[in-house]
C-alpha positions as CSV (number, residue, x, y, z in Angstrom):
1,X,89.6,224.2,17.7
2,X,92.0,223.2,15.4
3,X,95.3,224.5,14.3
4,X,97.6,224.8,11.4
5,X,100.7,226.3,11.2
6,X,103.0,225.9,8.8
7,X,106.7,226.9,9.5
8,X,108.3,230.0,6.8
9,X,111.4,229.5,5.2
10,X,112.4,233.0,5.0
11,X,111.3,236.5,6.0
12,X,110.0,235.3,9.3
13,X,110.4,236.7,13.5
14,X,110.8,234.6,16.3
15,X,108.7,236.0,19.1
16,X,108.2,234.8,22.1
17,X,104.5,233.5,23.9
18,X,104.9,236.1,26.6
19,X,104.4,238.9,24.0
20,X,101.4,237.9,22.2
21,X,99.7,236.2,25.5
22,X,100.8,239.7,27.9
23,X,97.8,240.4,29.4
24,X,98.5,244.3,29.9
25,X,99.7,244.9,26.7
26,X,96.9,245.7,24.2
27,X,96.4,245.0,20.5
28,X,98.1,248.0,19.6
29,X,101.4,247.5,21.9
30,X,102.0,244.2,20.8
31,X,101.8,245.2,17.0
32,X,103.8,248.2,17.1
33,X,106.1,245.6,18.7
34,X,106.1,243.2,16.2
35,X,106.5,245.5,13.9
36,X,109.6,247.5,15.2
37,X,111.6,244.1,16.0
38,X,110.4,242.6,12.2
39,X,112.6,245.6,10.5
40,X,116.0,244.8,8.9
41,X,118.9,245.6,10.8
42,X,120.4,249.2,9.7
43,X,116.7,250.8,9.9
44,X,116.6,253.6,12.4
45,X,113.4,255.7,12.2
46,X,111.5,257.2,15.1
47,X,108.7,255.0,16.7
48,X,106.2,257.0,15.9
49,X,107.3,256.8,12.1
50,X,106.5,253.3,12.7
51,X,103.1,253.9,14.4
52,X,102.1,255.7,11.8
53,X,103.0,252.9,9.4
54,X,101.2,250.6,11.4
55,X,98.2,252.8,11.4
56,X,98.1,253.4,15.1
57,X,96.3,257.5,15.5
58,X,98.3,259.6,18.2
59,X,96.0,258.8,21.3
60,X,96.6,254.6,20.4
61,X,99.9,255.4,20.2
62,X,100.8,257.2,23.3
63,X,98.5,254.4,25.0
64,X,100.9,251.9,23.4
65,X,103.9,253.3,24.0
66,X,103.3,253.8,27.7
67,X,101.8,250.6,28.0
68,X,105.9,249.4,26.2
69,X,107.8,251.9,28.7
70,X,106.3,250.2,31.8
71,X,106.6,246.6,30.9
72,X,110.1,247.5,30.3
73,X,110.0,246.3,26.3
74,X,110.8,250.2,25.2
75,X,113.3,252.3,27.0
76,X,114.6,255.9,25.7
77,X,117.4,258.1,26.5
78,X,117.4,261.7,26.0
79,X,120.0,263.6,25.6
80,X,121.3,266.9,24.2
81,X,124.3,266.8,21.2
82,X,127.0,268.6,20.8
83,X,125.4,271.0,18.4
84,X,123.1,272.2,21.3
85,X,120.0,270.1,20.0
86,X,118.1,267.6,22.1
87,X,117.4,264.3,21.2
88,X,116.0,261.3,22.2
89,X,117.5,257.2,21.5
90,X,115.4,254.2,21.9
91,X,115.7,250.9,22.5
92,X,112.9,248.4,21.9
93,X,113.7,244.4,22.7
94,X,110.9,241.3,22.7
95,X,111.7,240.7,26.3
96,X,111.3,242.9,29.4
97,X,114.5,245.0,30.2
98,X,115.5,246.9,33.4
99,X,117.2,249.6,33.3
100,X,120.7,248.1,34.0
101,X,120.6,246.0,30.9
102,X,119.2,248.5,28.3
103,X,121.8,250.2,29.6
104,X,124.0,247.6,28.1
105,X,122.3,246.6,25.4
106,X,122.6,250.2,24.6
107,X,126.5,250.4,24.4
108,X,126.4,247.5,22.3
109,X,126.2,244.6,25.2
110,X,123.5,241.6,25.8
111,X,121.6,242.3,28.5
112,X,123.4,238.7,30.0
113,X,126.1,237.3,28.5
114,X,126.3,233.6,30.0
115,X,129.0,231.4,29.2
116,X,128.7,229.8,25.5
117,X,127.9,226.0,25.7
118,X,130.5,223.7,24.6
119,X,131.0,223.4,21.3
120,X,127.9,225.8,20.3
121,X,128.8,229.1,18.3
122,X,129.4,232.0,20.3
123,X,127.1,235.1,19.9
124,X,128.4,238.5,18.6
125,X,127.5,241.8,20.4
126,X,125.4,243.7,19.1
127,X,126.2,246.7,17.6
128,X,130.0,246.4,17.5
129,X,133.0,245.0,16.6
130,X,134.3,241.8,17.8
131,X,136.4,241.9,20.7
132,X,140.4,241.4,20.3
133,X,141.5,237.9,21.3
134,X,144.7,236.1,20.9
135,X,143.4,234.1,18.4
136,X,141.9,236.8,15.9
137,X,144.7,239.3,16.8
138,X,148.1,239.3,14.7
139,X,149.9,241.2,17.0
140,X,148.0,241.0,20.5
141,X,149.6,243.7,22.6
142,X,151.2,243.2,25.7
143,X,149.2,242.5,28.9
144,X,149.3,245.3,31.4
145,X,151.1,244.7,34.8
146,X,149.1,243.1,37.8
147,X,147.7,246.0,40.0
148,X,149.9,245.8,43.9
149,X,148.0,243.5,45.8
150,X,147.8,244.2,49.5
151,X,149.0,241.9,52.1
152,X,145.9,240.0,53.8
153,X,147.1,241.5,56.9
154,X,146.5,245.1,55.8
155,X,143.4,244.1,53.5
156,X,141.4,242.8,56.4
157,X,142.6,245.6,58.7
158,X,139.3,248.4,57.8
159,X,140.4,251.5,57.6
160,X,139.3,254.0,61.1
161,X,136.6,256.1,60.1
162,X,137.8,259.8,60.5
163,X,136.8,261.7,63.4
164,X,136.7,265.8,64.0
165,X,135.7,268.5,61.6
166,X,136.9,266.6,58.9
167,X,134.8,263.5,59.2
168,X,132.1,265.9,56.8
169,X,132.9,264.5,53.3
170,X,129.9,266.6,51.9
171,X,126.1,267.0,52.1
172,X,125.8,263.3,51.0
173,X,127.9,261.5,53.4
174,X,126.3,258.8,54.9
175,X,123.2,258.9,53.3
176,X,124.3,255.6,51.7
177,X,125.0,253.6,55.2
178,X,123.3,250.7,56.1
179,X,121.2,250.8,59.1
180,X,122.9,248.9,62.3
181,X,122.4,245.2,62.4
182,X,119.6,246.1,65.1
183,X,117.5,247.5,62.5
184,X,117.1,244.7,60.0
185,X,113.3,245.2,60.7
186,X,113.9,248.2,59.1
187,X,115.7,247.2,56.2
188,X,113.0,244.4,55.1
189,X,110.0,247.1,55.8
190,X,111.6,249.6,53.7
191,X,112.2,246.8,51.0
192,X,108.7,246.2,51.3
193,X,107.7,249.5,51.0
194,X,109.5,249.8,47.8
195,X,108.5,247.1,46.3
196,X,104.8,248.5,46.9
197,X,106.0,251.6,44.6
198,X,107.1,249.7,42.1
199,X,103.7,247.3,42.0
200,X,101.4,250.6,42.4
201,X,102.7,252.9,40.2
202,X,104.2,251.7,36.5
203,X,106.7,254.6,35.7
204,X,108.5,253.6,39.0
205,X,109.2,249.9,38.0
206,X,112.6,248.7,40.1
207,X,114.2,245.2,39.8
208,X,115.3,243.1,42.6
209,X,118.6,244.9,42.5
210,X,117.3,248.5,42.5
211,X,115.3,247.6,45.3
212,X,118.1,245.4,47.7
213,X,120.4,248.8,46.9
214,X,117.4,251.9,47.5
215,X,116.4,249.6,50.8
216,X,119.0,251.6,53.4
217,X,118.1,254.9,51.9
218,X,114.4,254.1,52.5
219,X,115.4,252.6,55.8
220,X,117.0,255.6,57.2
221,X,113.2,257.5,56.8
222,X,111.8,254.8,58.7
223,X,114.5,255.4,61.3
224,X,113.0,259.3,61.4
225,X,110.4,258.4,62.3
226,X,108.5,258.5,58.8
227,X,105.4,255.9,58.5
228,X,105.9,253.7,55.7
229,X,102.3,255.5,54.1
230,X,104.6,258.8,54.2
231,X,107.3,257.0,52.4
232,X,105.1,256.3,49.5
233,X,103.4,259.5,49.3
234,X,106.9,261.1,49.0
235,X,108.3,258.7,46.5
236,X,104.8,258.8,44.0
237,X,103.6,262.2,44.5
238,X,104.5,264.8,41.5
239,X,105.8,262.6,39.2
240,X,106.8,263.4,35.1
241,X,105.3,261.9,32.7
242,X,107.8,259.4,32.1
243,X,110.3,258.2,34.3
244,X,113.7,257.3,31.9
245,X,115.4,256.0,35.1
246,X,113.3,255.1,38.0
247,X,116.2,253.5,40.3
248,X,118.1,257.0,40.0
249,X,115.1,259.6,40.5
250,X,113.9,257.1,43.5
251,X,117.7,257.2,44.7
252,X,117.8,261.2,44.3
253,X,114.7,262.1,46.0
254,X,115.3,259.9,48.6
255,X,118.6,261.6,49.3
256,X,116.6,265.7,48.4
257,X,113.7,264.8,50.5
258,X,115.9,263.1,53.3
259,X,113.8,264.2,56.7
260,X,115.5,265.2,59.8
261,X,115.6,262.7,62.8
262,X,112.4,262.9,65.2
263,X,113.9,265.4,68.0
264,X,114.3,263.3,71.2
265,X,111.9,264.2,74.1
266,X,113.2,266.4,76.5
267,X,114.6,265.5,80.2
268,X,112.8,265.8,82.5
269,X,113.1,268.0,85.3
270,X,113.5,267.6,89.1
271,X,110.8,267.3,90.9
272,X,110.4,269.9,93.6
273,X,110.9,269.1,96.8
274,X,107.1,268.5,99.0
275,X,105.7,270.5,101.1
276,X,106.6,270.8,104.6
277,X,104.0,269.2,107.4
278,X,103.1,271.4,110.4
279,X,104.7,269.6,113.8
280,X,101.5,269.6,115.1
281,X,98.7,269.5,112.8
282,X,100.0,268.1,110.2
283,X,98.5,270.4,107.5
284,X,100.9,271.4,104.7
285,X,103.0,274.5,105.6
286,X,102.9,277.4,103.1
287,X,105.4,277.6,100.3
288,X,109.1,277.9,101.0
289,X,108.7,276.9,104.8
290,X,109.9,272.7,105.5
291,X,109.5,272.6,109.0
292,X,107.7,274.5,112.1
293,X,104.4,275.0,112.7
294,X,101.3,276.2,110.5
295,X,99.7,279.8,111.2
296,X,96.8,278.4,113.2
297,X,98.9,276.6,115.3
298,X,101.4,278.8,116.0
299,X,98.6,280.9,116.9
300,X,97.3,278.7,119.3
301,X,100.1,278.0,120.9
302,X,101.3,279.0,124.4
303,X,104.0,282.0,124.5
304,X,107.4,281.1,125.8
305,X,108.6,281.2,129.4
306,X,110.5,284.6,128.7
307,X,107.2,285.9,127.4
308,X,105.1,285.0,130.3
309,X,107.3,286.0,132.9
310,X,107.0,289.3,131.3
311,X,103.7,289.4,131.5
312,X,103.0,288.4,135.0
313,X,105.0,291.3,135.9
314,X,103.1,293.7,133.8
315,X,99.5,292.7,135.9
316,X,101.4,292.5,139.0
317,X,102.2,296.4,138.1
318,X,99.2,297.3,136.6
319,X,97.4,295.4,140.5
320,X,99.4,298.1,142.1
321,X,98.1,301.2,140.2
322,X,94.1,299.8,140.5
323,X,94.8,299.6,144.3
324,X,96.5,303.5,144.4
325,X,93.0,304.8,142.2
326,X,94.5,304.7,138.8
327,X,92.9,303.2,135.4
328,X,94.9,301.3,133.2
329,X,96.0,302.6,130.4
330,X,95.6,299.4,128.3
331,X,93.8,295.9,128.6
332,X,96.1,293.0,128.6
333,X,94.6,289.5,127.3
């Protein structure tokens, strides 16, 4: 196949191959696109104004605009004005965006702003002014005075963590602690976990940033007791239609759906003590009795001395009255 291209003088937008080659980004996305970031600077109309321009219907455009929103190529904001009426800011760029820098581009930033190369012309931000410098400013005002830096011995000392009833600094203390350094498992499985969100699930897309700062929150479920499965079921499960910030609703129902630790398993309790063995036998003895002999034996045993000298004199009385004619009045054994 062959090619030709020739380059315009004028009236032309640099675009870059990743947009026209994106392979989730249809025909539709990349020409509402192309035609957003080809309009002269001052023109602010609505994006679907523009869709409609293009031609797009209103199903191709809500399939393109969600198709922008998860890429991270269209961000909005909405917001309510001071009149009481909502309304809703967008930002469109030709390169993906996390929410960090649209955040910045949005108050008139670059998403980076790397150091100029010598010599080359710097780059104004967009949307305002040039910023004061000593060269551009008459009369530069005074520098304020260096904040009181403390002495290394006191800045390395950390401060002791406060104990008692007042420790409580609200109901999201600590939520934001790091696991101990035991649990680093934990921290790189609940990193994992989050980064399986962000692949699964489009309005939930998190940068390397979002994910390395979310990772203790998701780390202390983990440390519940909750199955990483859980985790994700919790984090994807009733979600809007469009997710404007998906680091902070992440971070928020992390923190609202916090679960309580897994109760700890009960002491056990003493054993009881065996049962007693009969001195003779050696059969168990009934409950409550440790030593002595069982019923049967005891049974079979002999009487004491006491006992049969008691009885000998009974049948030596009980010999006289047979002789003298007289029945007994009882048997004895």
């Amino acid at each position: 196949m062959f090619r030709h291209a020739i380059a315009p003088r004028r009236f032309f937008l640099q675009v870059p191959n990743d947009v026209i080659r994106h392979p989730r980004l249809n025909c539709d996305a990349k020409a509402l696109l192309l035609y957003v970031l080809s309009l002269p600077e001052g023109v602010n109309e609505p994006l679907q104004r523009s869709a409609e321009k293009v031609g797009l219907k209103k199903s191709a455009f809500t399939t393109a605009k969600r198709q922008l929103l998860a890429e991270g190529y269209l961000h909005e904001w909405r917001q309510q004005g001071r009149g009481g009426r909502w309304g809703t800011e967008q930002l469109i760029a030709n390169v993906p965006l996390n929410h960090e820098e649209a955040e910045r581009a949005r108050h008139g930033e670059p998403p980076s702003a790397p150091e100029p190369a010598v010599g080359g012309p710097d780059r104004r931000a967009v949307g305002r002014s040039q910023e004061q410098q000593p060269g551009n400013t008459p009369n530069p005002l005074p520098s304020p005075p260096a904040p009181d830096v403390p002495e290394p011995e006191e800045a390395e000392t950390p401060p002791e963590p406060p104990t008692g009833p007042d420790a409580d600094a609200g109901p999201d203390a600590g939520l934001d602690a790091r696991p101990d350094a035991a649990d680093g498992s934990l921290l790189q499985q609940a990193a994992f976990t989050l980064a399986a969100v962000s692949h699964n699930e489009p309005r939930l897309q998190l940068g390397g940033r979002d994910i390395t700062q979310l990772a203790p929150l998701a780390a202390q479920w983990l440390a519940h007791g909750c199955k990483p499965e859980h985790l994700r079921h919790a984090l994807t499960t009733g979600l809007p239609s469009t997710v404007l910030n998906p680091a902070g609703f992440l971070r928020d129902r992390l923190r609202r759906k916090m679960p309580l630790p897994a109760p700890q398993p009960a002491p056990e309790a003493g054993l009881k003590p065996p049962f007693g063995e009969c001195d003779q036998c050696r059969d168990p003895l009934p409950r409550g009795q440790q030593t002595g002999n069982c019923r049967r034996c005891a049974a079979a045993a002999p009487p004491p001395a006491s006992t049969r000298s008691c009885l000998a004199t009974v049948r030596a009385v009980l010999s006289g009255q047979l002789g003298s004619g007289l029945a007994p009045a009882f048997t004895l054994p």
